[in-house]
N, C-alpha and C positions, 0 to 999 in steps of 0.2 A: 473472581478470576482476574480482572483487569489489573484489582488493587495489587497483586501480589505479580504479576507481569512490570508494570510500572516500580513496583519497589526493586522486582530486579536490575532492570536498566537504572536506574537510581543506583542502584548500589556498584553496578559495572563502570559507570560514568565517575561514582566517587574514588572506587577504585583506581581505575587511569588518572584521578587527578593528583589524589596522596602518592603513589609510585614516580608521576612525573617530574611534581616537587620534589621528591626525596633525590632523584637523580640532579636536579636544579640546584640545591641547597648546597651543593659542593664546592660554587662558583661566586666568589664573592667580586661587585664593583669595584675594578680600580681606576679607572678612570676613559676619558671621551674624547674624541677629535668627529670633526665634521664626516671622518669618510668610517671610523670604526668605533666598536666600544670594547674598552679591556675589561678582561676578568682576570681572577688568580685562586686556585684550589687553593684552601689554607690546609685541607691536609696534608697535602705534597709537601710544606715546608721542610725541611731537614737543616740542621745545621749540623757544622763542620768547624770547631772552631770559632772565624770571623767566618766564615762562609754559609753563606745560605743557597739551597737547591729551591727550587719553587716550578712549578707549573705556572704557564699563564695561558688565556687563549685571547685571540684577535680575532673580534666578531665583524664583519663588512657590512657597513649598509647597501651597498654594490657589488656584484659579481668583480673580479678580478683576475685577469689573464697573465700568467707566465708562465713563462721558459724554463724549465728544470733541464738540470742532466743528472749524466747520462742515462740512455738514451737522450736526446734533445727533446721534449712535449712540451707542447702548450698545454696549459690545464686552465679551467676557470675553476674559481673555488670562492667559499662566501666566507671559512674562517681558518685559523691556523692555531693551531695548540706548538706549545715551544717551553722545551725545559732547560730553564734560566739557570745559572750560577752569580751571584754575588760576593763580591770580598765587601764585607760591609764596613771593615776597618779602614779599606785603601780608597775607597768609592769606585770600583772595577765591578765589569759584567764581563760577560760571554752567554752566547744561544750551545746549548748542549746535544739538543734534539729539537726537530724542528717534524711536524706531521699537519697535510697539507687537507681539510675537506670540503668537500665539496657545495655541503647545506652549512646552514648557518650554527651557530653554538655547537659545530663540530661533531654533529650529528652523521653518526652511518661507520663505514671502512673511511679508512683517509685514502685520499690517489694516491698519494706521492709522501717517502718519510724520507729523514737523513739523518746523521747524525754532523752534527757540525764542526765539530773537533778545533773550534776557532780559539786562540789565546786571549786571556782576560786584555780589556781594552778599557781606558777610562771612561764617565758615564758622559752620554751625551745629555745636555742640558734641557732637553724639550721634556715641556710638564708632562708624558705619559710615560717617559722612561724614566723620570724620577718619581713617578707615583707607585711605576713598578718595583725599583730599588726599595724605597719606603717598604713596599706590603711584603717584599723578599725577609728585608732586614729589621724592621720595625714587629711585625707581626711573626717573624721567626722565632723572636726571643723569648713569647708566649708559649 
């Protein structure tokens, strides 16, 4: 009786661990700075053209406090998923959608979504947003 109680939790334990990776595995490293770590769905890529769509998220090793609007909220949150555009031929970005949560690797409802409707804007030079461009436009082409 024990042996076959034991093999069930065994097998519920293996089970949460294969489901948890398979949600995992969608998220690939793209790079680190001291306060966060980026990731990028490579299945989100789409291309357009030169243009690549891509998902990333911004994981916090710290809680983080801002100011949304409207309404005005303070919100703390630990990561942010953000759907990118790339012109890979001009070296241009823009944030598309931006969705705010509250656990870490974006885990749960998000607080806070927008869409950002901002115009392409040349790449700013710090190595996390050209690691990002790279996995947009490098890994697109695949």
């Amino acid at each position: 009786m024990k042996g076959k109680r034991a093999m069930k939790k065994w097998t519920v334990l293996l089970l949460f661990l294969l489901l948890g990776s398979q949600a995992w595995a969608d998220w690939n490293f793209i790079g680190k700075t001291p306060e966060f770590t980026m990731y990028g769905d490579p299945s989100s890529i789409q291309r357009n053209g030169s243009v690549a769509k891509v998902w990333v998220m911004g994981d916090y090793k710290a809680v983080q406090s801002s100011r949304f609007p409207p309404p005005l909220l303070w919100l703390n949150y630990q990561s942010v998923k953000e759907l990118k555009e790339y012109d890979c031929a001009n070296g241009w970005h823009r944030t598309v959608k931006t969705a705010i949560f509250a656990a870490r690797l974006a885990k749960g409802d998000p607080l806070y979504t927008f869409d950002s409707g901002a115009n392409f804007a040349p790449m700013v030079g710090t190595p996390i947003d050209v690691a990002q461009f790279q996995f947009g436009c490098e890994d697109g082409k695949r």
